[in-house]
The first five atom37 places (N, CA, C, CB, O) and aatype in JSON, in Angstrom:
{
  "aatype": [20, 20, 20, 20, 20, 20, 20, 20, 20, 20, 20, 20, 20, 20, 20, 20, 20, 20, 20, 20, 20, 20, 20, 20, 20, 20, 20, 20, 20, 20, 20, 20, 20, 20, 20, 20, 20, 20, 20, 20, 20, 20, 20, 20, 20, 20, 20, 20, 20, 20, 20, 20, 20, 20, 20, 20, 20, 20, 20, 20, 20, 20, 20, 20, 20, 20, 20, 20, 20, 20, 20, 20, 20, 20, 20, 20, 20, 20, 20, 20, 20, 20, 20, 20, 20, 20, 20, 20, 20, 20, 20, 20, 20, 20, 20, 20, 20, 20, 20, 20, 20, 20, 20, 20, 20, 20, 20, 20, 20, 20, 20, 20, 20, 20, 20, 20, 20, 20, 20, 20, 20, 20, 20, 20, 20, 20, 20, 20, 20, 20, 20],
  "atom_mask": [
    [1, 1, 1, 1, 1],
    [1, 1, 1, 1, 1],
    [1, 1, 1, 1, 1],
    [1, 1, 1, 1, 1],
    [1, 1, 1, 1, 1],
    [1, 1, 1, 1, 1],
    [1, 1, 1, 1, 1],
    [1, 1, 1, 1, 1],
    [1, 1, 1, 1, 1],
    [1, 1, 1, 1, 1],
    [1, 1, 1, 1, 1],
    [1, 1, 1, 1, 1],
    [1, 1, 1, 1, 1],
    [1, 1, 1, 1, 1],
    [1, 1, 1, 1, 1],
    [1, 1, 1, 1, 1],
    [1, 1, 1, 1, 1],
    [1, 1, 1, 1, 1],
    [1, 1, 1, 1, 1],
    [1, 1, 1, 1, 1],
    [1, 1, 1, 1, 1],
    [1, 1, 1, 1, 1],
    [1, 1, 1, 1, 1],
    [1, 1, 1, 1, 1],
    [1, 1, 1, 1, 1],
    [1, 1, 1, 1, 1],
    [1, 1, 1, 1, 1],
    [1, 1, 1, 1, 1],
    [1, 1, 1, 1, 1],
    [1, 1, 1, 1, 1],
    [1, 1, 1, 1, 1],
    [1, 1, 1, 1, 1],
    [1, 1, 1, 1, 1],
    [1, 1, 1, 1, 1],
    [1, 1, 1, 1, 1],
    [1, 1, 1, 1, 1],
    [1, 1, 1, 1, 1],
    [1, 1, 1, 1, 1],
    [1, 1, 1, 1, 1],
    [1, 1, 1, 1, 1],
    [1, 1, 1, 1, 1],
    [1, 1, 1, 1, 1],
    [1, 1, 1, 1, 1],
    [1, 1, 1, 1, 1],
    [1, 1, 1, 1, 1],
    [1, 1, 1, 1, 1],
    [1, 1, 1, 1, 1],
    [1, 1, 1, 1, 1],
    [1, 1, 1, 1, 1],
    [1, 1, 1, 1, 1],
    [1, 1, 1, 1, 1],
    [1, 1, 1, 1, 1],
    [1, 1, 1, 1, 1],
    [1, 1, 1, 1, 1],
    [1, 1, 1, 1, 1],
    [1, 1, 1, 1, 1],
    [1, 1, 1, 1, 1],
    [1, 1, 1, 1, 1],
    [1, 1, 1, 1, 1],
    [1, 1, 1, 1, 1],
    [1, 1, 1, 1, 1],
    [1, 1, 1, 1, 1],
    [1, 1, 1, 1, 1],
    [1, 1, 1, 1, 1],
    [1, 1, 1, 1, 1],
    [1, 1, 1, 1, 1],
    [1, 1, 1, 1, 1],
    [1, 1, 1, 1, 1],
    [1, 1, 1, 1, 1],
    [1, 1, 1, 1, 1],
    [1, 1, 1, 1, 1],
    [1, 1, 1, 1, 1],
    [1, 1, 1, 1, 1],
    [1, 1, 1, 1, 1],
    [1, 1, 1, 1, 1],
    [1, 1, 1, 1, 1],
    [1, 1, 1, 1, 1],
    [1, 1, 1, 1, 1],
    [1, 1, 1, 1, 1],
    [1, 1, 1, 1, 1],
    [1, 1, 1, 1, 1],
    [1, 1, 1, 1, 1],
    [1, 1, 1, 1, 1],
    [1, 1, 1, 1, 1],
    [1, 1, 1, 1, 1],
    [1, 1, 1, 1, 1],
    [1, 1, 1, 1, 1],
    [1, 1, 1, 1, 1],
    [1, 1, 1, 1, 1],
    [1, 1, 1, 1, 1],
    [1, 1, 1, 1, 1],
    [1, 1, 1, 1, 1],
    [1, 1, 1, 1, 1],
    [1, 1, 1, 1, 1],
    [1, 1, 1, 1, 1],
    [1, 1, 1, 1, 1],
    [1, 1, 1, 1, 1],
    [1, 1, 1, 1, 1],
    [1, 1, 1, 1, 1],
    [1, 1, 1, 1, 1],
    [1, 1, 1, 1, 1],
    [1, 1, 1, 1, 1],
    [1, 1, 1, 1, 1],
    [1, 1, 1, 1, 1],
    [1, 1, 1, 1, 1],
    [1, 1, 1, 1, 1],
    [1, 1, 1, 1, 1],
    [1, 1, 1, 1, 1],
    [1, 1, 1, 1, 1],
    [1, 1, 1, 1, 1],
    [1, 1, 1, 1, 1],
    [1, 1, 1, 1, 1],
    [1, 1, 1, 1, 1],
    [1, 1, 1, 1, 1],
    [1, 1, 1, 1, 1],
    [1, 1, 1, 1, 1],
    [1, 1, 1, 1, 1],
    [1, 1, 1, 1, 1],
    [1, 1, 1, 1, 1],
    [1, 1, 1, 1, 1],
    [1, 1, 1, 1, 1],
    [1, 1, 1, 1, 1],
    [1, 1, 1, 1, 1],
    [1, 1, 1, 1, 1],
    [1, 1, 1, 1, 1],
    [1, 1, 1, 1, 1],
    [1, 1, 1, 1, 1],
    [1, 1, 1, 1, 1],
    [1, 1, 1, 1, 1],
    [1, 1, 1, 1, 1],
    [1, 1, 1, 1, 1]
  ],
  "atom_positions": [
    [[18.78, 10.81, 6.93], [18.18, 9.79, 6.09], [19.27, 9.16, 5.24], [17.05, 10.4, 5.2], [20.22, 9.7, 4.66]],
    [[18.89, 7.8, 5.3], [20.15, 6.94, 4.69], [19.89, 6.97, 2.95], [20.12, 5.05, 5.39], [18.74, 6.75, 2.6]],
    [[20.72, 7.19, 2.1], [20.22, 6.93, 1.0], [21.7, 6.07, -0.09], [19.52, 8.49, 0.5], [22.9, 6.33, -0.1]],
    [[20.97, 5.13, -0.81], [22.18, 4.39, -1.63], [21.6, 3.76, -2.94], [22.91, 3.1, -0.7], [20.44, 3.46, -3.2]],
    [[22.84, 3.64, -3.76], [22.36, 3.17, -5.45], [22.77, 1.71, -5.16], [23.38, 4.01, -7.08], [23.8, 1.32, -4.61]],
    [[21.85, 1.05, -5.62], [22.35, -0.87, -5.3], [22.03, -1.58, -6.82], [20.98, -1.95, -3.73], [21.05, -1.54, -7.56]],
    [[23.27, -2.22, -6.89], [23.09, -3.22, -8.43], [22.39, -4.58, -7.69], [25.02, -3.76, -9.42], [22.76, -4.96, -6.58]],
    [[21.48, -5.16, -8.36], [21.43, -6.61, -8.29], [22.23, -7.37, -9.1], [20.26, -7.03, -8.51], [22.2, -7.29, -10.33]],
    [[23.03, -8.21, -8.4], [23.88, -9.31, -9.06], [24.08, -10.16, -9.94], [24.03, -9.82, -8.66], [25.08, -10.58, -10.53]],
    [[22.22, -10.53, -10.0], [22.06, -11.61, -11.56], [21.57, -10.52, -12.52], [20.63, -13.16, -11.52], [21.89, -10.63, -13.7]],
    [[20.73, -9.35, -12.06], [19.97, -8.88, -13.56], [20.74, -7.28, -13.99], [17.85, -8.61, -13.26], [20.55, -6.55, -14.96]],
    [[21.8, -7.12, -12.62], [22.61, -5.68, -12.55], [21.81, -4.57, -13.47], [24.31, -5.86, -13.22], [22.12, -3.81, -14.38]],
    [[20.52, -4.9, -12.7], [19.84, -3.51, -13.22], [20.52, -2.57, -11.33], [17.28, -3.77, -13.62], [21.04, -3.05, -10.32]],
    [[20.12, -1.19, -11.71], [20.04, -0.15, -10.3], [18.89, 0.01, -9.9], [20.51, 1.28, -10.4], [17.77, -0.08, -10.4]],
    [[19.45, 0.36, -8.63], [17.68, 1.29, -8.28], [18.36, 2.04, -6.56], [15.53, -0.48, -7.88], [19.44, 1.93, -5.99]],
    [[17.28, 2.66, -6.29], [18.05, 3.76, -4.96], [16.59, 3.3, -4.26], [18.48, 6.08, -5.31], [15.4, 3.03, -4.45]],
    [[17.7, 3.46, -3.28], [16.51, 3.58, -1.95], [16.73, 4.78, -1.11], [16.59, 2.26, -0.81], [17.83, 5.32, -1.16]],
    [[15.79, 5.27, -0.33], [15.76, 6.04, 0.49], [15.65, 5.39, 2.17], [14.73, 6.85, -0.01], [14.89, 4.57, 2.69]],
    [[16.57, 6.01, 2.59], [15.93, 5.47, 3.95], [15.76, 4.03, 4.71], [14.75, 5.78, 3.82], [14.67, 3.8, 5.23]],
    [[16.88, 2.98, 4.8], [16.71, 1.76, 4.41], [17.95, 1.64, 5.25], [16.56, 1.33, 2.84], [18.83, 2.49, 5.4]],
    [[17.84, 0.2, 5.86], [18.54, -0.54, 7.06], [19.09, -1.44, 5.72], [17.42, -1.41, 8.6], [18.44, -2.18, 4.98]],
    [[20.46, -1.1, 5.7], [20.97, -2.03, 4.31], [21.37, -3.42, 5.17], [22.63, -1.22, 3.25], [21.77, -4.33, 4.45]],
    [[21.31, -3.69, 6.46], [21.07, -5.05, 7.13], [20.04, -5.98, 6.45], [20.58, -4.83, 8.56], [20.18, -7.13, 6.04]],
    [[18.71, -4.95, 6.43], [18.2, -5.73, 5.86], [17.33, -6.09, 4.58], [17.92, -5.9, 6.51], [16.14, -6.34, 4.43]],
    [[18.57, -6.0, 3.61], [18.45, -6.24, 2.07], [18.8, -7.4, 2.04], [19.22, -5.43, 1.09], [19.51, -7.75, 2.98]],
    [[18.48, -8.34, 1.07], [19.36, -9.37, 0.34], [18.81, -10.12, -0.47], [20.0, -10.21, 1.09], [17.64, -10.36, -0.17]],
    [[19.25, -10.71, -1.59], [18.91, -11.22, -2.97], [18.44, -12.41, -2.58], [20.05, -11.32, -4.07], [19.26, -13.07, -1.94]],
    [[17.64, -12.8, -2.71], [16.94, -14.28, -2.88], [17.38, -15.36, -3.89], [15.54, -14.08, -3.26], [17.23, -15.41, -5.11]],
    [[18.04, -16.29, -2.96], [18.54, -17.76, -3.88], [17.04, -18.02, -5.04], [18.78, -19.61, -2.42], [15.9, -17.7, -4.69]],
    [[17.44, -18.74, -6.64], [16.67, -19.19, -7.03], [15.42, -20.12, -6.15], [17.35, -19.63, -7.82], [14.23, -20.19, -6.47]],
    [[16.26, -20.98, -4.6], [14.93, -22.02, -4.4], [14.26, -20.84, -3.77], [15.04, -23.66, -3.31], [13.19, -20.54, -4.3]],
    [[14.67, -20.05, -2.68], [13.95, -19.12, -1.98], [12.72, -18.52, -2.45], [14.71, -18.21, -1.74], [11.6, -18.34, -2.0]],
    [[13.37, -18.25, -3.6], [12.21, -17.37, -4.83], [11.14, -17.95, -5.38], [12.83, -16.95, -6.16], [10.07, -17.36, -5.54]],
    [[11.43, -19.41, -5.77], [10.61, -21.14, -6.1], [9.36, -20.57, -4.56], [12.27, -23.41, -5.59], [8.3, -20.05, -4.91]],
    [[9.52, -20.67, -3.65], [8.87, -20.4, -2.63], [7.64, -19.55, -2.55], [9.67, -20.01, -1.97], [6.55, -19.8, -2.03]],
    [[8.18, -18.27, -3.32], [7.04, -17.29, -3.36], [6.43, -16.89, -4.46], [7.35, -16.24, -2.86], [5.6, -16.0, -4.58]],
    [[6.99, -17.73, -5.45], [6.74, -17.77, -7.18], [5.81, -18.84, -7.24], [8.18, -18.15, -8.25], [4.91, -18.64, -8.06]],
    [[5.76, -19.85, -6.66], [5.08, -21.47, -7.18], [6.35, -21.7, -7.92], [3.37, -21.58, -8.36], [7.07, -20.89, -8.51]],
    [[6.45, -22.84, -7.78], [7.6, -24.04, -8.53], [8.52, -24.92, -8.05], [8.48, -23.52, -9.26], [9.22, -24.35, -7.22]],
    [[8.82, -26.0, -8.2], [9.82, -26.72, -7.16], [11.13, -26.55, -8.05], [9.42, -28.54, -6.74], [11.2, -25.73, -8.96]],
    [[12.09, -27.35, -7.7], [13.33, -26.84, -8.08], [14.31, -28.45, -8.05], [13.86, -25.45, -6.85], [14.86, -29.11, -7.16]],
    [[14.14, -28.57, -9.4], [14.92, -29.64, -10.13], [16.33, -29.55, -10.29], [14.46, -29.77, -11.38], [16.69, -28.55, -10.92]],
    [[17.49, -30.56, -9.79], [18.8, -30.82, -10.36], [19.13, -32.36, -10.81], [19.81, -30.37, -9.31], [18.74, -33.42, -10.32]],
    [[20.12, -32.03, -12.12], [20.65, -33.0, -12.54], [21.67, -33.17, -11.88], [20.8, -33.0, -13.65], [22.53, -32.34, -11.6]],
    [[21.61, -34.72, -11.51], [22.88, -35.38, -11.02], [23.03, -36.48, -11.8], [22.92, -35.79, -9.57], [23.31, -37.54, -11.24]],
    [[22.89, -36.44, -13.09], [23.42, -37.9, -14.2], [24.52, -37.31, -14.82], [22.24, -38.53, -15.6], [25.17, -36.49, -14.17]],
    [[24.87, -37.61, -16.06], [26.07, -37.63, -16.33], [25.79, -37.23, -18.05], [26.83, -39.09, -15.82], [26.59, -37.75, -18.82]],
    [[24.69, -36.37, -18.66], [24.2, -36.37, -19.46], [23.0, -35.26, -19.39], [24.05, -37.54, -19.63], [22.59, -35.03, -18.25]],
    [[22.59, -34.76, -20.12], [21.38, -33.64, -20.38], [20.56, -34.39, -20.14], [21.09, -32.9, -21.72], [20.8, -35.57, -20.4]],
    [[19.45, -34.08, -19.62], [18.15, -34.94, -19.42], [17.32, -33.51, -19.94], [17.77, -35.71, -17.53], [17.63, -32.33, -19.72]],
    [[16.12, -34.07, -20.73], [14.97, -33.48, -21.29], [13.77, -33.34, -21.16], [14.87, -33.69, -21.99], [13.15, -33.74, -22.15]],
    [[13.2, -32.95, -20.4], [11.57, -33.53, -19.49], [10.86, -32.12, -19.71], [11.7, -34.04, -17.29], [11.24, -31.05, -20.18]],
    [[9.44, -32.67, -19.05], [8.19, -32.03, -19.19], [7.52, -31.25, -17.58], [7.18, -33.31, -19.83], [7.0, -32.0, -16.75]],
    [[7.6, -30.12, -17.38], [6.92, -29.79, -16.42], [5.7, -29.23, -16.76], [7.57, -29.09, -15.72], [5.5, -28.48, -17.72]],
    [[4.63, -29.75, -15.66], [3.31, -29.16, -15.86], [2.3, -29.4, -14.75], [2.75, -29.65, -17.11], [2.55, -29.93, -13.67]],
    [[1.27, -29.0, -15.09], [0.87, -28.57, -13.63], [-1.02, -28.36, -13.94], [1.93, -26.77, -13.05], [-1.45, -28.59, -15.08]],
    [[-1.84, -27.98, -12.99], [-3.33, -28.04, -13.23], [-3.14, -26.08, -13.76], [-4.55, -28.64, -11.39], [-3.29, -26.05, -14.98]],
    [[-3.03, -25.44, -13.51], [-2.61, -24.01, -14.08], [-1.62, -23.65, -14.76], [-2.46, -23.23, -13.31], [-1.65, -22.51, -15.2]],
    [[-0.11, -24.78, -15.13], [0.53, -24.97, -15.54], [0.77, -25.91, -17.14], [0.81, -25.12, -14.59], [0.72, -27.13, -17.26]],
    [[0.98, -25.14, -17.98], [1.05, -25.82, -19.31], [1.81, -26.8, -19.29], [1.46, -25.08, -20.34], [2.53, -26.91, -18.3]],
    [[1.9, -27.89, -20.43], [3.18, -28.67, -20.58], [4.63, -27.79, -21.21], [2.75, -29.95, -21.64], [4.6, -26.9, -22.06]],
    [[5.45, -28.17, -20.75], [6.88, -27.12, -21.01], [8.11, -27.89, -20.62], [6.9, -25.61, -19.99], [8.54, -28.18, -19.51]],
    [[8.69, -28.21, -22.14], [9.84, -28.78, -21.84], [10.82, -28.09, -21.7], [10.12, -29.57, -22.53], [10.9, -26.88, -21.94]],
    [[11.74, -28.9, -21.26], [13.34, -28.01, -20.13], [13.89, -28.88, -20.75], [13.69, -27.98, -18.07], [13.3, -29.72, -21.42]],
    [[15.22, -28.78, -20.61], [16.62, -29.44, -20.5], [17.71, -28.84, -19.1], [17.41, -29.07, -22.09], [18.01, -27.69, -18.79]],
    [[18.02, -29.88, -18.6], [19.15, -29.36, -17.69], [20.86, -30.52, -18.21], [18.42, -29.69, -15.62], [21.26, -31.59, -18.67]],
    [[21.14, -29.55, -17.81], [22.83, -30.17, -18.3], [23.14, -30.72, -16.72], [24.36, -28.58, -19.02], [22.54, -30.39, -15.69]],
    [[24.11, -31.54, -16.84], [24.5, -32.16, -15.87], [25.12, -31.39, -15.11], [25.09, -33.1, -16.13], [25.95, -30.68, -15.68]],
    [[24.98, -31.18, -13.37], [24.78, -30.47, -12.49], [24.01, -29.33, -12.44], [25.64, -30.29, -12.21], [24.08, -28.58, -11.47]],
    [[23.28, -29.11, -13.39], [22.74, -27.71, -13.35], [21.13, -27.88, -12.58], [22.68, -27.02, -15.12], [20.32, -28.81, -12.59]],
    [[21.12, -26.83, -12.08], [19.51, -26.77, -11.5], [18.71, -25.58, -12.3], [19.45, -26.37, -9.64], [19.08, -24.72, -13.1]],
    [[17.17, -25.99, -11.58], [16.66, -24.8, -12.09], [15.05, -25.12, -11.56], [16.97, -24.6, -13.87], [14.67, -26.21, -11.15]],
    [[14.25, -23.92, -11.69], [12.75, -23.83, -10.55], [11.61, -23.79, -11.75], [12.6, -22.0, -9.27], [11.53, -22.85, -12.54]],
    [[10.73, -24.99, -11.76], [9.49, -24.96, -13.14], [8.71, -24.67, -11.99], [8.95, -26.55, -14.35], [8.95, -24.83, -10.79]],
    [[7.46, -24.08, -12.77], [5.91, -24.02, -12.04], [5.46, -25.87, -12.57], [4.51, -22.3, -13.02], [5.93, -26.64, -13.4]],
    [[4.34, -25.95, -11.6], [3.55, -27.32, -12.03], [3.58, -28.14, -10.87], [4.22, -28.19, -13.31], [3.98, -27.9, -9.74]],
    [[3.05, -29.17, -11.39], [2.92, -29.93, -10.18], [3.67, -31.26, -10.47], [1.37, -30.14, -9.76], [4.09, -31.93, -9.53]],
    [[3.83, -31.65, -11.75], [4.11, -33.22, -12.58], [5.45, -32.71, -13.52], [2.45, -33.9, -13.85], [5.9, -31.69, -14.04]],
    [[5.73, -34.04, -13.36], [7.35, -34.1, -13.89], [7.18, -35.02, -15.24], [8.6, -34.97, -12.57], [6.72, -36.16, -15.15]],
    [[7.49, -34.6, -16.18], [7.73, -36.46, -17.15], [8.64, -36.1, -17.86], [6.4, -37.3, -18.35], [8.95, -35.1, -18.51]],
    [[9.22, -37.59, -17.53], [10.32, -37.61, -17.69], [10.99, -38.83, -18.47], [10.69, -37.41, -16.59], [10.58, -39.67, -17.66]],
    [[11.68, -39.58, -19.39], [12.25, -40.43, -19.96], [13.05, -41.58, -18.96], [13.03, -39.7, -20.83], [14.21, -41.77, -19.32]],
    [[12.62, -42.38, -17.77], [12.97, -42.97, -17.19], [13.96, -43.93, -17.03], [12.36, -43.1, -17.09], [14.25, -44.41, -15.93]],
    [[14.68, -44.35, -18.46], [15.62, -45.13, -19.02], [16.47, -43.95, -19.87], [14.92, -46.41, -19.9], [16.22, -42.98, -20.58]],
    [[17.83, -44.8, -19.25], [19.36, -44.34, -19.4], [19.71, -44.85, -20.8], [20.47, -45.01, -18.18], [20.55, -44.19, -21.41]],
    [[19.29, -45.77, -21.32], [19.6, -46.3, -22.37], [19.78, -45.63, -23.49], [18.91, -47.04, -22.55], [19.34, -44.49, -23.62]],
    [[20.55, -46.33, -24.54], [20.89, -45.13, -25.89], [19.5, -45.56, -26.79], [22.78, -45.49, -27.05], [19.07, -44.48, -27.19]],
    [[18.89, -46.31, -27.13], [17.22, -46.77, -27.41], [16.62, -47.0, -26.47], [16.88, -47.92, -28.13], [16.85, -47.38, -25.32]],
    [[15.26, -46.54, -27.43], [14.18, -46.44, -26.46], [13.68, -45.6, -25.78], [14.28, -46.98, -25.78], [14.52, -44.76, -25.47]],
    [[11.86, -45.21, -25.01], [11.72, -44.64, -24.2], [11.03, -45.25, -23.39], [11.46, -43.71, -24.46], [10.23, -46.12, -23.72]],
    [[11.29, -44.78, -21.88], [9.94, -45.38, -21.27], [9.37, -43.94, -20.48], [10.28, -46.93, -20.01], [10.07, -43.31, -19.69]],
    [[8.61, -43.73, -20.68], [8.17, -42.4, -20.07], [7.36, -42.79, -18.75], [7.2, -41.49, -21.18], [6.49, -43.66, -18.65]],
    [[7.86, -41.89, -17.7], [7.06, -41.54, -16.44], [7.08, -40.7, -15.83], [7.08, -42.11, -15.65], [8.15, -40.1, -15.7]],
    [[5.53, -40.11, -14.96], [5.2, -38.85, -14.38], [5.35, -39.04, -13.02], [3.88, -38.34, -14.72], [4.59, -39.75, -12.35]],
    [[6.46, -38.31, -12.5], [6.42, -38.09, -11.17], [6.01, -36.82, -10.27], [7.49, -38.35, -10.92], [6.52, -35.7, -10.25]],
    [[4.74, -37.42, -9.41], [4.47, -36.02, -8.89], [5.28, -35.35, -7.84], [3.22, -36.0, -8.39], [5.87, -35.97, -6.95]],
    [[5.28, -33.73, -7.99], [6.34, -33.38, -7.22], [5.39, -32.21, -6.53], [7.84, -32.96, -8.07], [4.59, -31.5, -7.14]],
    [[5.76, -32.16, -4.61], [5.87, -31.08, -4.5], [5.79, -29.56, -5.28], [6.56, -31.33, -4.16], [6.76, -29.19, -5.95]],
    [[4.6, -28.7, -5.15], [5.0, -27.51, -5.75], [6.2, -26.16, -5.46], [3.91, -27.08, -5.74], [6.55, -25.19, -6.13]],
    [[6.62, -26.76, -3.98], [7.29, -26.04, -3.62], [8.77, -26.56, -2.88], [6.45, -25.37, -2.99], [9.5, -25.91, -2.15]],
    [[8.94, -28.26, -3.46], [10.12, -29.13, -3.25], [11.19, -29.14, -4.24], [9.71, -30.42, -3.13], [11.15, -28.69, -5.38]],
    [[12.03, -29.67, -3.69], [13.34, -29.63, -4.44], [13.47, -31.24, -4.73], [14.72, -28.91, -3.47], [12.94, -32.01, -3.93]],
    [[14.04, -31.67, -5.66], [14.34, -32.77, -6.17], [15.65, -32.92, -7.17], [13.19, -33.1, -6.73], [15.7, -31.96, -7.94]],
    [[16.41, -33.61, -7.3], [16.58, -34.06, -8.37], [17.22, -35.58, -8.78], [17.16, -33.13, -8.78], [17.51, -36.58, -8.12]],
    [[17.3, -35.23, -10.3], [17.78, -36.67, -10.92], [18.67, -37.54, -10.93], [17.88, -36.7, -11.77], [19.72, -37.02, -11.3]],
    [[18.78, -38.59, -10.7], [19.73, -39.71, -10.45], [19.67, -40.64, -11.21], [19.67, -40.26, -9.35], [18.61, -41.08, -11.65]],
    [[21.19, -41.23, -11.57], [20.91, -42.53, -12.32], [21.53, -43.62, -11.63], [21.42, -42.52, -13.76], [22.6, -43.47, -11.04]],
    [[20.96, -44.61, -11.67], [21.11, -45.76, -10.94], [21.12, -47.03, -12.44], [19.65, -45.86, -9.61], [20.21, -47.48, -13.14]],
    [[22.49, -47.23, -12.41], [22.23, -48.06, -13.96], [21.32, -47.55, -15.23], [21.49, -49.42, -13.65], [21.14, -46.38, -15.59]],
    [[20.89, -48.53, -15.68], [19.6, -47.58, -17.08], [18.75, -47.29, -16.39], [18.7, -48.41, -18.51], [17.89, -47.06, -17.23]],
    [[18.11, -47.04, -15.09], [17.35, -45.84, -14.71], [17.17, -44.56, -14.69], [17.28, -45.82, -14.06], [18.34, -44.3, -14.98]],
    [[16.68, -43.53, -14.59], [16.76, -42.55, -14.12], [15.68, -42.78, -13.03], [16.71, -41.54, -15.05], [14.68, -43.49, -13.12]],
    [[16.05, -42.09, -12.1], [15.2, -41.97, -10.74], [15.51, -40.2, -10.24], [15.93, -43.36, -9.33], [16.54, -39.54, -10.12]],
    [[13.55, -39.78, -9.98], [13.75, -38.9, -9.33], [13.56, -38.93, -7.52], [13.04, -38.12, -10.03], [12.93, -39.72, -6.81]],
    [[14.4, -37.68, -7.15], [15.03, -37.92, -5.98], [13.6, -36.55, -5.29], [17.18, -37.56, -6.01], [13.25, -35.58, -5.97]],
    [[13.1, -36.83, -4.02], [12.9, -35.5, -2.96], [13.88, -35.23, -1.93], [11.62, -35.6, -2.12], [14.01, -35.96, -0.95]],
    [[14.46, -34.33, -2.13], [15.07, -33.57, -1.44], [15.27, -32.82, -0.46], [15.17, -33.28, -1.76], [16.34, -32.48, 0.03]],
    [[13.76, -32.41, -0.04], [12.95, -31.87, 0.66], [12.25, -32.42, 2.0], [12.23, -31.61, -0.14], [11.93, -31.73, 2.97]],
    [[12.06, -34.0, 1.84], [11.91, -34.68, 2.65], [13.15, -34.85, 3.61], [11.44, -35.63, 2.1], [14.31, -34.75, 3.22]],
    [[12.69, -35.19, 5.13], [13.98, -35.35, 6.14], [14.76, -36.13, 5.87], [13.81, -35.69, 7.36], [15.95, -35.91, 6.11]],
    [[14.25, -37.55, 5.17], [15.17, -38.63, 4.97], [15.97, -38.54, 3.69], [14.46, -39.88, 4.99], [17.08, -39.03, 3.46]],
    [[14.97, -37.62, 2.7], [16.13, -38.03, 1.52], [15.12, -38.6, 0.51], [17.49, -39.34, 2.03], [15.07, -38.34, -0.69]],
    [[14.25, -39.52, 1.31], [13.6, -40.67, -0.19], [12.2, -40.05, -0.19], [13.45, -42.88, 0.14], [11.51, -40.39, -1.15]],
    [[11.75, -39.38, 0.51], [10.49, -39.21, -0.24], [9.72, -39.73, -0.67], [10.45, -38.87, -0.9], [9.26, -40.76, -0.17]],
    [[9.14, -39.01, -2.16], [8.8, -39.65, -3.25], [9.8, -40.55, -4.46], [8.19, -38.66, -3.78], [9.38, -41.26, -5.37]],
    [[10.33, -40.44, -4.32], [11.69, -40.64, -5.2], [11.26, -41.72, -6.05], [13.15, -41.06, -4.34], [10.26, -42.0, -5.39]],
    [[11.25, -42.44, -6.88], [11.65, -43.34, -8.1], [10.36, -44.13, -8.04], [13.16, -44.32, -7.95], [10.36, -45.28, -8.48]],
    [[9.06, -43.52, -7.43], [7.64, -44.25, -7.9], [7.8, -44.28, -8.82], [6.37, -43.85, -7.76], [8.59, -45.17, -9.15]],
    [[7.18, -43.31, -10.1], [6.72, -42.93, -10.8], [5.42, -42.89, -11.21], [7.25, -43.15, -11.26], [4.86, -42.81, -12.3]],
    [[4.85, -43.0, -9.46], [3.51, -42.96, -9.7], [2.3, -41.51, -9.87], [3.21, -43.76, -8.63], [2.82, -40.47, -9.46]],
    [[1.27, -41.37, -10.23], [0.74, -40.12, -9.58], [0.2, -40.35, -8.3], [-0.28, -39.47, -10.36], [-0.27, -39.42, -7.65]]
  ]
}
């Protein structure tokens, strides 16, 4: 009988297993996990923190911040988000997303536009901002 002590990498807690094909172990990427959690999985690609709202029909409103390049996986179904790049002003819009898509943000001049990712082509839903 096979037996071994294994750290996980992000939370380096231990734990032992008994008996176990260490072939087939392995840590689950944040989107992987988005998958079996509920949540899609947002990145910034502007050049600036963006500040938005995820939420959802079982999902509260809950604001985030992501720093530029950073990603990260909300529950919900709706995005809102501050649609203008500008230093005044807001214009707010809800983009619906996939619960289990990847997207993220782009700026295109004083826009912000969100991107699906998930789709074959690329455009998706991207920069409606409709529901």
């Amino acid at each position: 009988m096979l037996q071994a002590n294994l750290t996980t990498s992000q939370t380096k807690k231990d734990t032992s297993l008994n008996a176990f094909d260490e072939n087939c172990l392995s840590e689950l990427s944040s989107e992987q996990a988005s998958n079996i959690v509920g949540g899609f999985t947002l990145k910034n690609n502007t050049e600036a923190p963006r500040i938005f709202y995820n939420f959802g029909e079982k999902s509260p409103l809950q604001q985030q911040t992501l720093k530029p390049g950073e990603s990260g996986t909300y529950p919900g179904e709706f995005l809102l988000y501050n649609s203008s790049a500008a230093t005044s002003g807001i214009s707010p819009a809800v983009f619906k997303a996939d619960p289990s898509g990847t997207f993220s943000l782009n700026q295109s001049g004083t826009k912000i536009i969100p991107t699906d990712l998930s789709s074959s082509n690329g455009g998706g839903n991207g920069g409606n901002g409709d529901c």
